[in-house]
N, CA, C and O atoms as a GROMACS GRO file, in nm:
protein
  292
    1UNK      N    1   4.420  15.003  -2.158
    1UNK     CA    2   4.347  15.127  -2.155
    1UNK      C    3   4.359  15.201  -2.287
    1UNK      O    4   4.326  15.318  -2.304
    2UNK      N    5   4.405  15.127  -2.372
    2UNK     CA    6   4.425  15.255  -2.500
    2UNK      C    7   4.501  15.308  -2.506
    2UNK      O    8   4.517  15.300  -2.627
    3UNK      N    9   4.626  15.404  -2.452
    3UNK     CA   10   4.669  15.497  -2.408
    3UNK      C   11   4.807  15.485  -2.428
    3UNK      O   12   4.854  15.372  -2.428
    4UNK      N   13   4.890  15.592  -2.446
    4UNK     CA   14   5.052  15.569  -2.480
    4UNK      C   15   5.086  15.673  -2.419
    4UNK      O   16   5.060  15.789  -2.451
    5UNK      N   17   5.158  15.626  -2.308
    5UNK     CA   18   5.238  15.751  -2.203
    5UNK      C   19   5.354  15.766  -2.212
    5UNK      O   20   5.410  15.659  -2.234
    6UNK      N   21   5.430  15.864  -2.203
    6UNK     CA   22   5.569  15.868  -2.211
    6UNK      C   23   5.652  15.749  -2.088
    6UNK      O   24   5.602  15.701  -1.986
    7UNK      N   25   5.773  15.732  -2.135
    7UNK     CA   26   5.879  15.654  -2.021
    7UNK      C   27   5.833  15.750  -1.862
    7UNK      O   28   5.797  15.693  -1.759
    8UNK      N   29   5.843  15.871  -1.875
    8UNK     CA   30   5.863  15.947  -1.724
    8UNK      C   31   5.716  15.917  -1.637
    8UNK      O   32   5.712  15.927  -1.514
    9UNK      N   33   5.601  15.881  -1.719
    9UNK     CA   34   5.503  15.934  -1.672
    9UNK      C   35   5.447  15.730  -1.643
    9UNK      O   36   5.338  15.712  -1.588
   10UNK      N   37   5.504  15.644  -1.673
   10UNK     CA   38   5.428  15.535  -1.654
   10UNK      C   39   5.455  15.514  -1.485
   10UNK      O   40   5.374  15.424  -1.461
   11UNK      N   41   5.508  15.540  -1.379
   11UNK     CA   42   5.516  15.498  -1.274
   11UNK      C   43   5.390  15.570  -1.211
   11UNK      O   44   5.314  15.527  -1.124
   12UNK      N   45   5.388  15.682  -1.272
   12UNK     CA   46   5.262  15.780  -1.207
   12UNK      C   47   5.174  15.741  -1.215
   12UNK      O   48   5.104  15.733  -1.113
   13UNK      N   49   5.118  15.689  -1.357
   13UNK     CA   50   5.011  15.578  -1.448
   13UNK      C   51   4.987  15.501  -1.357
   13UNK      O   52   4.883  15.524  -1.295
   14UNK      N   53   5.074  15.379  -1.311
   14UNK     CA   54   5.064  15.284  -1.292
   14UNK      C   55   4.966  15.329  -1.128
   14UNK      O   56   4.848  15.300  -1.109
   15UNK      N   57   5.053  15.402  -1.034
   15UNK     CA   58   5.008  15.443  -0.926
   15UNK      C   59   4.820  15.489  -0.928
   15UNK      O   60   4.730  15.441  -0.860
   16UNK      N   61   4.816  15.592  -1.027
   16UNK     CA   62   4.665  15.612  -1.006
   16UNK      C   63   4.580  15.512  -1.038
   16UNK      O   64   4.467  15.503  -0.992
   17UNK      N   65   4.640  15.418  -1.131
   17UNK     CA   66   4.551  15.281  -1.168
   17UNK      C   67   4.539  15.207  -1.073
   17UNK      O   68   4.423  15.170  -1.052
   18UNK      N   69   4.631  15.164  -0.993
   18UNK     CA   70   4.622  15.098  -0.816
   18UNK      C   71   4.560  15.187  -0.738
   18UNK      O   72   4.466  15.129  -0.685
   19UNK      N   73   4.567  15.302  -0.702
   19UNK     CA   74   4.480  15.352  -0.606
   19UNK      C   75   4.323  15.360  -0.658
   19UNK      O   76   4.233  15.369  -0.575
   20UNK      N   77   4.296  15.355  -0.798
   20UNK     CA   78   4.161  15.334  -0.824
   20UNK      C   79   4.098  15.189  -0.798
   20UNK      O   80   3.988  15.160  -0.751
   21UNK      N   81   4.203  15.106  -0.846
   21UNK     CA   82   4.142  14.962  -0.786
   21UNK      C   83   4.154  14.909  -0.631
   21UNK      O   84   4.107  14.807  -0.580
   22UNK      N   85   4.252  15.040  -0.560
   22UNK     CA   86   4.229  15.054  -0.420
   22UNK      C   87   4.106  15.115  -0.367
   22UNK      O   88   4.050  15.092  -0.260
   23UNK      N   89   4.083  15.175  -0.434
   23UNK     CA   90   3.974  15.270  -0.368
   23UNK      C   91   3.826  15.172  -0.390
   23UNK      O   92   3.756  15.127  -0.298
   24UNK      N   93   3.805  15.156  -0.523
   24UNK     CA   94   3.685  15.126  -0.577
   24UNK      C   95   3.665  14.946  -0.607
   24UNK      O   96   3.567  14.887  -0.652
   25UNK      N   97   3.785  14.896  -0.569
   25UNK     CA   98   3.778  14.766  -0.598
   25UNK      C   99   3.704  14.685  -0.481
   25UNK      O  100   3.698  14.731  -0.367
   26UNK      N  101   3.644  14.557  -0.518
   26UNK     CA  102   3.570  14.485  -0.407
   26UNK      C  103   3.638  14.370  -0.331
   26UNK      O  104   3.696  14.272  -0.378
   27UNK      N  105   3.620  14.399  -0.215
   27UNK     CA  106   3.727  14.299  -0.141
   27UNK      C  107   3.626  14.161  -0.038
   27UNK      O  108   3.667  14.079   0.045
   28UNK      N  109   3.510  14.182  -0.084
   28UNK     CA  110   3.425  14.156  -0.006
   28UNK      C  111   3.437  13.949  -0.032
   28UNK      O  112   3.445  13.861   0.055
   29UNK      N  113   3.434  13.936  -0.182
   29UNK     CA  114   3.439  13.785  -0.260
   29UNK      C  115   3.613  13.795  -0.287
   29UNK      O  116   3.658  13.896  -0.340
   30UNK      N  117   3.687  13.706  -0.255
   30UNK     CA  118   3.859  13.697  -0.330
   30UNK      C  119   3.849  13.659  -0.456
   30UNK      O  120   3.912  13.724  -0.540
   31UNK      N  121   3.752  13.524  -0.506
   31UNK     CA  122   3.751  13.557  -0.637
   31UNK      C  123   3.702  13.656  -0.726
   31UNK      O  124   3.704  13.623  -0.845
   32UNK      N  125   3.650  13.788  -0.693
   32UNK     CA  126   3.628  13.876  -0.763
   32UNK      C  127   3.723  13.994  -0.744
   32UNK      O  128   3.702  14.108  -0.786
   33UNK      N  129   3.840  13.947  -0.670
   33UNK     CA  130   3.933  14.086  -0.612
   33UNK      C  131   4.047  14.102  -0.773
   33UNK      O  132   4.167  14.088  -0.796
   34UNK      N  133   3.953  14.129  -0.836
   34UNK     CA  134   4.075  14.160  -0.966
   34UNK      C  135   4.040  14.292  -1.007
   34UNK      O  136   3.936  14.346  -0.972
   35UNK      N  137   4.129  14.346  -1.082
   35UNK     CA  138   4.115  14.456  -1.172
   35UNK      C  139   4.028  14.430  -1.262
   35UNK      O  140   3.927  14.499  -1.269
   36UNK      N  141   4.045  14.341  -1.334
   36UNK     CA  142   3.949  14.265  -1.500
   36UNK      C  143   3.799  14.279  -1.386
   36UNK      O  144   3.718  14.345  -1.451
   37UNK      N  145   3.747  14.248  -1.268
   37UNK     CA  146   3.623  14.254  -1.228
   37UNK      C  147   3.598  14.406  -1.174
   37UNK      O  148   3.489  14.449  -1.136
   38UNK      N  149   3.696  14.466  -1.178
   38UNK     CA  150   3.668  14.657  -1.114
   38UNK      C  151   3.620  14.696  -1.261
   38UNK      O  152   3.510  14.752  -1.268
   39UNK      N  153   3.687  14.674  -1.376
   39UNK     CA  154   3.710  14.742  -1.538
   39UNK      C  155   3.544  14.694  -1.602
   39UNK      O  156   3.458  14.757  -1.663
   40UNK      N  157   3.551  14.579  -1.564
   40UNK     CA  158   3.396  14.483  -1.595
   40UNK      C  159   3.266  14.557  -1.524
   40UNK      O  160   3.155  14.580  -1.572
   41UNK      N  161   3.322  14.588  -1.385
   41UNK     CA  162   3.185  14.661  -1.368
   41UNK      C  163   3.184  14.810  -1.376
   41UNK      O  164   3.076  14.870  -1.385
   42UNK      N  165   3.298  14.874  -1.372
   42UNK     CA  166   3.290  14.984  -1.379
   42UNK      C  167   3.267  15.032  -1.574
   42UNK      O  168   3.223  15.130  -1.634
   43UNK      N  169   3.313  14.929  -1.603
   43UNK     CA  170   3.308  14.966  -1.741
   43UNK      C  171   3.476  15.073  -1.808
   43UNK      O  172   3.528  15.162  -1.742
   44UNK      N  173   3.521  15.029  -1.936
   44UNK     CA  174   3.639  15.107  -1.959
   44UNK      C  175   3.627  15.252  -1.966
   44UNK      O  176   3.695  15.325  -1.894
   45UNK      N  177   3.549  15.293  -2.043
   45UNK     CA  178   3.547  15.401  -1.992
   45UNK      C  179   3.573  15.523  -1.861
   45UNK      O  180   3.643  15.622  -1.842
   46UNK      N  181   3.435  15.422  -1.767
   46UNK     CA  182   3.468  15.523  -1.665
   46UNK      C  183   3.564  15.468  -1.593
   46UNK      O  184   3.622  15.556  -1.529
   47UNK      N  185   3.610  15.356  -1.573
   47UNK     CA  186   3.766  15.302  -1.572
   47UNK      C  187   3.850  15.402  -1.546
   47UNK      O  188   3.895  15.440  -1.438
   48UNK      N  189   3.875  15.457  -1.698
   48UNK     CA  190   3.956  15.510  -1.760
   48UNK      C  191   3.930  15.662  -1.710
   48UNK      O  192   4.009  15.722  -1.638
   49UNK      N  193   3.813  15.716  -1.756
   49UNK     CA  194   3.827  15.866  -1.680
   49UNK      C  195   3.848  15.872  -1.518
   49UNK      O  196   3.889  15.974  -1.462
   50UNK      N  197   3.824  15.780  -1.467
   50UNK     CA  198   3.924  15.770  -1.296
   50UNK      C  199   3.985  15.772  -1.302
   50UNK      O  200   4.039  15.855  -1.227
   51UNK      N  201   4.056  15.710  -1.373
   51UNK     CA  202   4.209  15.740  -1.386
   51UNK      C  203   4.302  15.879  -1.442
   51UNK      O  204   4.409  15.931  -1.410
   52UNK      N  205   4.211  15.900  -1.524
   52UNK     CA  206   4.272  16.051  -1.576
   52UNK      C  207   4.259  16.126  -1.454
   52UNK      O  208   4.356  16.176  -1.397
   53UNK      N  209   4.068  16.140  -1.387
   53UNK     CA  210   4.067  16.212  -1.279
   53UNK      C  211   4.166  16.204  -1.155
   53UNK      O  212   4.159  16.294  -1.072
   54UNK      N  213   4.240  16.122  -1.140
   54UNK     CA  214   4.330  16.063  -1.018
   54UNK      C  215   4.476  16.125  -1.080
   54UNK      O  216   4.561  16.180  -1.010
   55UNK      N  217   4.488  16.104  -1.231
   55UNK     CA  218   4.615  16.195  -1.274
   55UNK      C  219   4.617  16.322  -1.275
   55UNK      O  220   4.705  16.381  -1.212
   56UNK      N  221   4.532  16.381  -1.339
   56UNK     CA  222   4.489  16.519  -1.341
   56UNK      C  223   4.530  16.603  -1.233
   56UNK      O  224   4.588  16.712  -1.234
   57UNK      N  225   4.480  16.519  -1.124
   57UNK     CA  226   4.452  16.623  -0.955
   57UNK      C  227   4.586  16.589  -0.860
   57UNK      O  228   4.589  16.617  -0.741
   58UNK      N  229   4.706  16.518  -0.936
   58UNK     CA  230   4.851  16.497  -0.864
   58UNK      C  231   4.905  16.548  -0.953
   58UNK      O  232   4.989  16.632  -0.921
   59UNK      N  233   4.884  16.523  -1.100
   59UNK     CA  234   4.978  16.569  -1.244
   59UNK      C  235   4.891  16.632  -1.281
   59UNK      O  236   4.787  16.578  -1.318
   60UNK      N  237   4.908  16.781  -1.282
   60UNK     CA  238   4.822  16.868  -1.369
   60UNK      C  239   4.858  16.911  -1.527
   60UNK      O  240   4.789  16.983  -1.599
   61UNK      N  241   4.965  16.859  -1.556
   61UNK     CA  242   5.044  16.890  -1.691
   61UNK      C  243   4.951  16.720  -1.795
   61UNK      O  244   4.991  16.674  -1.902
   62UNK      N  245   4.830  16.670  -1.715
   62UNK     CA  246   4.807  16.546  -1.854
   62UNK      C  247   4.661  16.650  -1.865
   62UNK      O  248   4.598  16.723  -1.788
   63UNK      N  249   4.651  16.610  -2.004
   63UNK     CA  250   4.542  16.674  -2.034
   63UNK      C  251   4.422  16.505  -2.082
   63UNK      O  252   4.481  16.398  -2.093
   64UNK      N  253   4.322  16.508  -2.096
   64UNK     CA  254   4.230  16.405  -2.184
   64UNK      C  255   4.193  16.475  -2.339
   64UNK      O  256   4.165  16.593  -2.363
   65UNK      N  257   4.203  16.368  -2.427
   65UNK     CA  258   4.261  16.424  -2.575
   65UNK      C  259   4.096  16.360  -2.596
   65UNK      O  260   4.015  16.327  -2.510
   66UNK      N  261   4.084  16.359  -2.761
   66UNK     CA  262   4.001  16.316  -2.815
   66UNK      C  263   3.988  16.138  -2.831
   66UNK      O  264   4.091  16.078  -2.861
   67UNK      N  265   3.908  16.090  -2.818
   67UNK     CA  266   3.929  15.918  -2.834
   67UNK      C  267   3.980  15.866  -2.700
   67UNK      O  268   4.053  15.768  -2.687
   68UNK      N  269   3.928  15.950  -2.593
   68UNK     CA  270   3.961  15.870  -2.449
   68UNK      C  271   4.159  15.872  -2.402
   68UNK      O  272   4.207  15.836  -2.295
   69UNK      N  273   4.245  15.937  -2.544
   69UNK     CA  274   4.349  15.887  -2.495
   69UNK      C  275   4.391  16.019  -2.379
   69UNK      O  276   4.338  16.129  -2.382
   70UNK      N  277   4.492  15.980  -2.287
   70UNK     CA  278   4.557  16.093  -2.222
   70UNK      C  279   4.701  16.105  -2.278
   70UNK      O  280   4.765  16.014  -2.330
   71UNK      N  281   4.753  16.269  -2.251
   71UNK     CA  282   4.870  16.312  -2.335
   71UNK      C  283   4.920  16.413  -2.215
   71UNK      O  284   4.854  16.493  -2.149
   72UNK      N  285   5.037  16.386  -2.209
   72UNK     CA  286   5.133  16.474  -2.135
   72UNK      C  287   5.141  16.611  -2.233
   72UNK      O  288   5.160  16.578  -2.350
   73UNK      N  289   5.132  16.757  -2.212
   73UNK     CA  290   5.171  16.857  -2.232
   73UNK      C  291   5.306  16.962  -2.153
   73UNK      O  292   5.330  17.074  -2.197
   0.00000   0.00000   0.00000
């Protein structure tokens, strides 16, 4: 994803990145049940701003910086 999170904050990371490929991932084909096929169709970007949005609204202290990265304040 681009992105450099502190030590405290990667378990949190990791969590909203699974509940996005929980939420939005396709379970319908097994060979398409990957992340690399959620990122592929969703595209990195909006990937990526799900994920901020999913941090944001449990961790309100990350902000979204310039260049897609997120930063703990």
């Amino acid at each position: 994803m681009d992105a450099w999170v502190p030590m405290n904050d990667v378990i949190p990371l990791c969590k909203a990145m699974l509940e996005t490929y929980r939420d939005l991932g396709s379970r319908r084909n097994r060979q398409k049940t990957r992340m690399m096929w959620l990122t592929d169709e969703m595209g990195i970007e909006e990937f990526r701003a799900e994920v901020e949005r999913r941090m944001l609204s449990c961790f309100p202290h990350w902000l979204r910086l310039a260049f897609g990265r997120a930063r703990r304040v």
